[in-house]
C-alpha positions as a Markdown table, in Angstrom:
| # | Residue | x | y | z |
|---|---|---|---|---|
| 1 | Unk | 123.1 | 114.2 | 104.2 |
| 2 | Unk | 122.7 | 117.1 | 106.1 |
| 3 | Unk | 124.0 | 116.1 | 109.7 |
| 4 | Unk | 122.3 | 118.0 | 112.1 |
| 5 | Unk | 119.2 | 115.7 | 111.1 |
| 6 | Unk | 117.3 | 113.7 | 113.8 |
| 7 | Unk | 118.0 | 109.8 | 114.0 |
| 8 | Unk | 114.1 | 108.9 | 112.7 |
| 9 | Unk | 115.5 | 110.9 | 109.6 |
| 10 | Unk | 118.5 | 109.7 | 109.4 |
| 11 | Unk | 117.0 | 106.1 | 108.9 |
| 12 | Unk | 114.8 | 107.3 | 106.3 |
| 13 | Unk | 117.4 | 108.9 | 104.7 |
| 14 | Unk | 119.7 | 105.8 | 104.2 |
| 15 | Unk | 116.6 | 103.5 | 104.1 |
| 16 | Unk | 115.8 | 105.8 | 101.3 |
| 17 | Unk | 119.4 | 106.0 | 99.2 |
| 18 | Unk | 119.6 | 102.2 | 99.3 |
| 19 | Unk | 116.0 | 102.0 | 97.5 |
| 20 | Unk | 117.8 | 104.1 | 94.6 |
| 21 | Unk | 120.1 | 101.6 | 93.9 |
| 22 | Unk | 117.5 | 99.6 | 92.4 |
| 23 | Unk | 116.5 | 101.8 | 90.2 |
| 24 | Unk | 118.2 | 101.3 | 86.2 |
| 25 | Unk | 118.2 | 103.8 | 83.2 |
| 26 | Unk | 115.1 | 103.8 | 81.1 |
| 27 | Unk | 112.8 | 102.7 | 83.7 |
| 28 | Unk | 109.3 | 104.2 | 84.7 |
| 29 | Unk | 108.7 | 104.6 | 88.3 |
| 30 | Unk | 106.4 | 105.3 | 90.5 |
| 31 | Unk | 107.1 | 108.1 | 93.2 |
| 32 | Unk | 105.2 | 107.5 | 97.0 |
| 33 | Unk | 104.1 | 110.0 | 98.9 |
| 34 | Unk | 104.9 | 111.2 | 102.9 |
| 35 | Unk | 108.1 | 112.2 | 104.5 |
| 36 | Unk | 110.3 | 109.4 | 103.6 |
| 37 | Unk | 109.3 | 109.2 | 100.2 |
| 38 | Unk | 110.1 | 112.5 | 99.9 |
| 39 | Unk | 114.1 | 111.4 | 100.5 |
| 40 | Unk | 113.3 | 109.0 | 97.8 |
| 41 | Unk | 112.4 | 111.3 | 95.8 |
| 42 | Unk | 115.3 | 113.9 | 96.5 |
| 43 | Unk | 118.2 | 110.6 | 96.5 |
| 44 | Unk | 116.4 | 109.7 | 93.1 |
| 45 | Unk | 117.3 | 113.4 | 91.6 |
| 46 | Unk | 120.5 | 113.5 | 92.7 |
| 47 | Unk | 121.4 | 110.2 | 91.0 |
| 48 | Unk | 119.6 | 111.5 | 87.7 |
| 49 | Unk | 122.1 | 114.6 | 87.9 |
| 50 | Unk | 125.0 | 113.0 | 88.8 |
| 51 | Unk | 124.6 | 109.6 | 86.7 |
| 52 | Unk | 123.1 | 110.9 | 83.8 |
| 53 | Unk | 120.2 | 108.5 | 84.4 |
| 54 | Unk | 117.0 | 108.6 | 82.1 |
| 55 | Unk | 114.0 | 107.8 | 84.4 |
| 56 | Unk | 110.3 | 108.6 | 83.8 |
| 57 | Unk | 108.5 | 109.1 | 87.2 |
| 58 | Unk | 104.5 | 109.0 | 87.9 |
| 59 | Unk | 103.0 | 110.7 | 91.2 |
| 60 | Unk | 101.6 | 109.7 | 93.9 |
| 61 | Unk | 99.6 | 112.8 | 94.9 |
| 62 | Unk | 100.1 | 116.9 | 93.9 |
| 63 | Unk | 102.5 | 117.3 | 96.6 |
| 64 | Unk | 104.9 | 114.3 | 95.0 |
| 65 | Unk | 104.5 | 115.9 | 91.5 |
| 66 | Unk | 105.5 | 119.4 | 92.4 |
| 67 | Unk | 108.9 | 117.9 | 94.7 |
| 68 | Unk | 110.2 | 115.7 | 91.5 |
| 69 | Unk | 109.5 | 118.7 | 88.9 |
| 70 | Unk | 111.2 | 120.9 | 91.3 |
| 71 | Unk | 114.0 | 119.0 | 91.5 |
| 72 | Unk | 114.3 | 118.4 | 87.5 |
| 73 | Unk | 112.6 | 114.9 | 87.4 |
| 74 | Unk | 110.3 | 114.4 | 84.3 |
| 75 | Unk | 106.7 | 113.8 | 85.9 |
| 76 | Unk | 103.7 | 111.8 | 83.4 |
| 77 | Unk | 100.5 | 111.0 | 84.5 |
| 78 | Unk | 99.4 | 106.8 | 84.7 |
| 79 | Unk | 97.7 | 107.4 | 81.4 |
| 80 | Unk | 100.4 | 108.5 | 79.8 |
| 81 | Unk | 103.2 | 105.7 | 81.0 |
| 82 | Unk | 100.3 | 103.2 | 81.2 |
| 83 | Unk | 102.3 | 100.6 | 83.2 |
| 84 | Unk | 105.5 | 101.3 | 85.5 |
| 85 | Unk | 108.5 | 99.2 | 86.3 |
| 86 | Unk | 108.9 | 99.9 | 90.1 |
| 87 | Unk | 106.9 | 101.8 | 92.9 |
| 88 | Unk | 109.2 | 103.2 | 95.2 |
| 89 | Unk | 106.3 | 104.2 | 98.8 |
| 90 | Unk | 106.6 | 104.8 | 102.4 |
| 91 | Unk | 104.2 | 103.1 | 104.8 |
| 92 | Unk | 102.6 | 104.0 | 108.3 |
| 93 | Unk | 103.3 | 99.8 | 109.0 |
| 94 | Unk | 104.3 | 96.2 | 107.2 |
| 95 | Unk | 103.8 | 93.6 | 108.9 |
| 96 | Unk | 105.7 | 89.3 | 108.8 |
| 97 | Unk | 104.7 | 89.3 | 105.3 |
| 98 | Unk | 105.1 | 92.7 | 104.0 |
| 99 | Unk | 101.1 | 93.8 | 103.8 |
| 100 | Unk | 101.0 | 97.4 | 105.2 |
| 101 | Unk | 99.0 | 100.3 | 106.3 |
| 102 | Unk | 99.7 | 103.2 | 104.0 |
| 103 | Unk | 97.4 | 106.5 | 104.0 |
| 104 | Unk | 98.6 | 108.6 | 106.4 |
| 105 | Unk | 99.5 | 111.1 | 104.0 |
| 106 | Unk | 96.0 | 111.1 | 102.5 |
| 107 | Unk | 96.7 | 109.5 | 99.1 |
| 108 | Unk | 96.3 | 106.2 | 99.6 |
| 109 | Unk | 93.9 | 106.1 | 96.4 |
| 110 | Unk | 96.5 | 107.3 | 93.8 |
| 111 | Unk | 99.6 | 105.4 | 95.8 |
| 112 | Unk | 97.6 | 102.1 | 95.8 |
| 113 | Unk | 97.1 | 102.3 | 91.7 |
| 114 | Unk | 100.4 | 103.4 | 90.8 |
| 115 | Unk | 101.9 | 100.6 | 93.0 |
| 116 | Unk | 99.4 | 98.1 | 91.5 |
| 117 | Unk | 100.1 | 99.0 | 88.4 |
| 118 | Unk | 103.5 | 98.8 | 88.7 |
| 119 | Unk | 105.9 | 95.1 | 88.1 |
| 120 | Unk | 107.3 | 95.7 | 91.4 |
| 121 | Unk | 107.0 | 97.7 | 94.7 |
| 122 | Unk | 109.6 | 98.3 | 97.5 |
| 123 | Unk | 108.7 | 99.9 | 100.3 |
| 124 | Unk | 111.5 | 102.5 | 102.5 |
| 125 | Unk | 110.7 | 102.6 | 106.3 |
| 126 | Unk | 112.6 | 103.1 | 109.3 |
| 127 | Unk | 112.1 | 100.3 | 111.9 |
| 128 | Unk | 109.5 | 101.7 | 114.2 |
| 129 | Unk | 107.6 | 100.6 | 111.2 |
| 130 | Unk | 107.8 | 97.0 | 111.5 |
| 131 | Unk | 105.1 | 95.2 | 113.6 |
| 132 | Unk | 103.7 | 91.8 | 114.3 |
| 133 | Unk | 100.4 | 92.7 | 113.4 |
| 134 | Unk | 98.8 | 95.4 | 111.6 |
| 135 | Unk | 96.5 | 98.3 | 113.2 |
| 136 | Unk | 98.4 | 99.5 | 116.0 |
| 137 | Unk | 98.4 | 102.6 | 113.1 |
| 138 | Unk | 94.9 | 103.7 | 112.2 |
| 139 | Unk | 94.0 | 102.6 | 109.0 |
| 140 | Unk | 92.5 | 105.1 | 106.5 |
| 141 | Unk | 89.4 | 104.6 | 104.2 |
| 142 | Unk | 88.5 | 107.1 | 101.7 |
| 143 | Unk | 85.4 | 107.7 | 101.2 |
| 144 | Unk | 83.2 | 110.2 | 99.0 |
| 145 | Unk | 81.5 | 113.7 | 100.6 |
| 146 | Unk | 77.9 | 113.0 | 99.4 |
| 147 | Unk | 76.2 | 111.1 | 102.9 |
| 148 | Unk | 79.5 | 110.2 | 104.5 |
| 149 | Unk | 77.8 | 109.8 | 108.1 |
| 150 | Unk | 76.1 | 107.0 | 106.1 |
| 151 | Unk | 79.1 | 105.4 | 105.2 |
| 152 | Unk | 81.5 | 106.3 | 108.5 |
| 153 | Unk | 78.2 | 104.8 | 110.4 |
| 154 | Unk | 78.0 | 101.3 | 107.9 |
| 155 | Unk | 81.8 | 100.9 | 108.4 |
| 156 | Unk | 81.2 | 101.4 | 112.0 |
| 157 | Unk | 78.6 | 98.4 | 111.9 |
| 158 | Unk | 80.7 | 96.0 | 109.4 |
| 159 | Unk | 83.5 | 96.4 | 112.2 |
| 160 | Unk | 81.6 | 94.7 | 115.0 |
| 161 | Unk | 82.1 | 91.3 | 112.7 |
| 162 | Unk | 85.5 | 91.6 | 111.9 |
| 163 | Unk | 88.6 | 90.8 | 113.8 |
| 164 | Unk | 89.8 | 93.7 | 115.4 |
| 165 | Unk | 90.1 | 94.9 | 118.9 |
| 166 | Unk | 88.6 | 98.4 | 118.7 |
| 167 | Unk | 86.2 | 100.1 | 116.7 |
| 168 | Unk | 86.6 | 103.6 | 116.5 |
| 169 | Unk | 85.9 | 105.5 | 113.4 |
| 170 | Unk | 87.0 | 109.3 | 113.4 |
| 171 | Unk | 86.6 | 111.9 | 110.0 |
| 172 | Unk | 90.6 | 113.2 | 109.2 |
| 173 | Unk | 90.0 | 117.3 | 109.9 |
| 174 | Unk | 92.3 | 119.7 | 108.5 |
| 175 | Unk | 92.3 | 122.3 | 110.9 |
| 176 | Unk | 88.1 | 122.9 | 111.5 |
| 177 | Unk | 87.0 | 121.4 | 107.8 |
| 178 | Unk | 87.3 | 118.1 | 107.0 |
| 179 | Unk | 90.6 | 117.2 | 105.1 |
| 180 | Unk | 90.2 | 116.9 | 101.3 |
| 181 | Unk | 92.4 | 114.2 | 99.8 |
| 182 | Unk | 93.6 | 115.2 | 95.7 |
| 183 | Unk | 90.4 | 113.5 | 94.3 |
| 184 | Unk | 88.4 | 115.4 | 96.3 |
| 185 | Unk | 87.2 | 112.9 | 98.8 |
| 186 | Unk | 87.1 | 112.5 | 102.6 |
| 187 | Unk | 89.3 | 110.2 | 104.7 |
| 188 | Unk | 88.0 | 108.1 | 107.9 |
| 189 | Unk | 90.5 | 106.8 | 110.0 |
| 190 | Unk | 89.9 | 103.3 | 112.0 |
| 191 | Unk | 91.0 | 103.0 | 115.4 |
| 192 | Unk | 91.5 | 99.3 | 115.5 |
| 193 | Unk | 94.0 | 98.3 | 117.8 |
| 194 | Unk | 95.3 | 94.8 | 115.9 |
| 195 | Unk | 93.6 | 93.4 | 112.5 |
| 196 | Unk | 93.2 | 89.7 | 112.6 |
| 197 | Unk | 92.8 | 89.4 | 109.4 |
| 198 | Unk | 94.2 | 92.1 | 107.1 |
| 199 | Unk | 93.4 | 90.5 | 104.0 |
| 200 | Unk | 89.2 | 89.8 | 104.8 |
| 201 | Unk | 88.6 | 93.6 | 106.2 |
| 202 | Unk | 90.4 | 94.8 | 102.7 |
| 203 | Unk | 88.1 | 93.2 | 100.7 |
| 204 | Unk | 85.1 | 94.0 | 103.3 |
| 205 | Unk | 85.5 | 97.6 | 103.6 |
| 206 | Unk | 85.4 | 97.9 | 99.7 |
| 207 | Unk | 82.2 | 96.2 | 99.5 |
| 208 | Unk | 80.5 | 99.4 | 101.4 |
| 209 | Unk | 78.7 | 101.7 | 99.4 |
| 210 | Unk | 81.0 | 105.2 | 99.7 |
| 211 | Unk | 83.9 | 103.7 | 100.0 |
| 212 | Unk | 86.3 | 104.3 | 97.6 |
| 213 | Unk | 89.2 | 102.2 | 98.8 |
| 214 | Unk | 91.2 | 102.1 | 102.3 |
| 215 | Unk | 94.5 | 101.6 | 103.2 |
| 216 | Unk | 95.5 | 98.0 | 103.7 |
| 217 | Unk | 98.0 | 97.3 | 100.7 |
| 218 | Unk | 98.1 | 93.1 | 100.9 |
| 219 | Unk | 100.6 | 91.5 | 98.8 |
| 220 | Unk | 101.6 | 94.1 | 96.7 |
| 221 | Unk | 105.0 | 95.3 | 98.3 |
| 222 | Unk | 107.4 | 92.7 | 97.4 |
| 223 | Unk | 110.9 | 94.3 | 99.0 |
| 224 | Unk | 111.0 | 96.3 | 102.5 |
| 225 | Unk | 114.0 | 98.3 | 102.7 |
| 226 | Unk | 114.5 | 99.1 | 106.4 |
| 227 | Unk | 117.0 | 102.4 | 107.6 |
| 228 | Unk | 118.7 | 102.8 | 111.0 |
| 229 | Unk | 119.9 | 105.9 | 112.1 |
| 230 | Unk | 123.8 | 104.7 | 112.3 |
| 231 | Unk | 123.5 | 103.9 | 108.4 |
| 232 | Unk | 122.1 | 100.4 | 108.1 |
| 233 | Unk | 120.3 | 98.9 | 106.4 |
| 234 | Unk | 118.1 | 95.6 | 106.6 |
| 235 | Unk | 116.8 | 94.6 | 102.7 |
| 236 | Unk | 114.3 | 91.9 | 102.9 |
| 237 | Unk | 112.5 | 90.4 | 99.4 |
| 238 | Unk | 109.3 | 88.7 | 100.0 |
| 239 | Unk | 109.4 | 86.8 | 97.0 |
| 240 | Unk | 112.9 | 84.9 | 97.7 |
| 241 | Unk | 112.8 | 85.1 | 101.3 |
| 242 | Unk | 116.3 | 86.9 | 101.4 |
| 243 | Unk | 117.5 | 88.9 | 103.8 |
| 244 | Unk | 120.4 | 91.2 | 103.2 |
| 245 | Unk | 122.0 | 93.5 | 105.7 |
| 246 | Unk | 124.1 | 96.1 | 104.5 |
| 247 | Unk | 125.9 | 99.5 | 105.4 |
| 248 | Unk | 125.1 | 102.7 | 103.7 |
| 249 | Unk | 128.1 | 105.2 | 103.9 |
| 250 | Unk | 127.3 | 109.3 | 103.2 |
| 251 | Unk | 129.3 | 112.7 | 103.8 |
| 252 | Unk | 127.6 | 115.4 | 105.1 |
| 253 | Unk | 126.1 | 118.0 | 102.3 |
| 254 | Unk | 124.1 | 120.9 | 102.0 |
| 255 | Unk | 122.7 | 120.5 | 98.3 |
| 256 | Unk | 119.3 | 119.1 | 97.6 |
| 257 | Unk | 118.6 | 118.0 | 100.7 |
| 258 | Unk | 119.2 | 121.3 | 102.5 |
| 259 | Unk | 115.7 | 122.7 | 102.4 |
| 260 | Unk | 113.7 | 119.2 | 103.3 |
| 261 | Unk | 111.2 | 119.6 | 106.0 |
């Protein structure tokens, strides 16, 4: 690990090695998208080269695909591998019982298939990550170009029923257009404050015509893997209830981590 990184980094970095370990020969994974995924993805080629280990990987947006081809990693599309052993994501926050806000990096469409289609999903975060309850992050809907005033203005209207404590709805710009996610659609980000109830607004929002699909993710991860910057690491399963805490230990190196933004 390089060691002039920051100490957000470095607890992405270790959050993300640990997450590795879990990861046998033959499987097919799923590979998030967003900053620390993109350690996964890097710690994931380094044990392929070093270990030998045969992996076939699926991508969670372009950006995802071209990192883990770059780096040697065989790359299929969801067709092809049809279903996936384990989903490896970031998240923008997971909350008591591991539901999340994920979107931040505009794919939430493609990361929210792979990781449903996948036997099992652990999530790598650092703990800034970690609330009480969701929307303190603002939560992304995509939605499609054709009359999305329409739809921004009929999520605006399904909000004043739900349990939040703000209802600001803003389109995601990328610089003076709006930002385009891979399949083409928009992204409208809800300023919410706090989500009473994660798991009614999920199924809510998707009822709207031009929504495509938004960013809550409830019960699907099933481990958290959490990073500190001193090289700990918190591993908690949902589905046991375990909790393990454990120390990662790295030497510095410049190799395929050097050029990481």
């Amino acid at each position: 690990m390089p060691a002039d990184l920051n100490p957000i980094d470095k607890a992405k970095f270790v959050a993300a090695k640990r997450a590795v370990d879990f990861v046998e020969d033959g499987m097919k994974l799923g590979l998030g998208t967003g900053s620390t995924a993109a350690w996964m993805v890097r710690c994931l080629a380094e044990r392929v080269r070093e270990e030998g280990l045969r992996v076939t990987s699926v991508a969670t947006s372009s950006r995802t695909a071209q990192l883990a081809t770059s780096l040697g990693l065989t790359v299929r599309s969801l067709d092809e591998v049809r279903w996936l052993d384990l989903t490896i994501d970031g998240a923008d926050e997971f909350d008591p019982d591991l539901n999340l806000i994920k979107g931040g990096g505009a794919a939430l469409l493609q990361e929210k298939i792979v990781a449903t289609a996948s036997d099992q999903m652990i999530v790598i975060a650092d703990a800034a990550k970690e609330v009480s309850r969701l929307g303190a992050f603002p939560l992304p809907v995509e939605v499609i170009p054709f009359g999305w005033q329409t739809t921004k203005a009929l999520i605006e209207e399904t909000l004043v029923a739900m349990d939040v404590m703000t209802r600001e709805a803003t389109l995601r710009m990328s610089g003076e257009s709006p930002l385009v996610t891979d399949e083409s659609n928009y992204i409208v980000d809800l300023h919410l404050g706090r989500i009473g109830n994660p798991r009614q607004l999920a199924l809510v929002l998707n009822q709207i015509p031009g929504v495509v699909e938004n960013g809550l993710f409830i019960d699907i991860c099933d481990i958290v893997v959490i990073g500190a910057p001193d090289g700990r690491v918190s591993v908690r399963d949902i589905n046991t209830g375990k909790v393990i805490d454990e120390q990662i230990h790295f030497a510095p190196t410049d190799n395929i981590f050097a050029d990481l933004d």
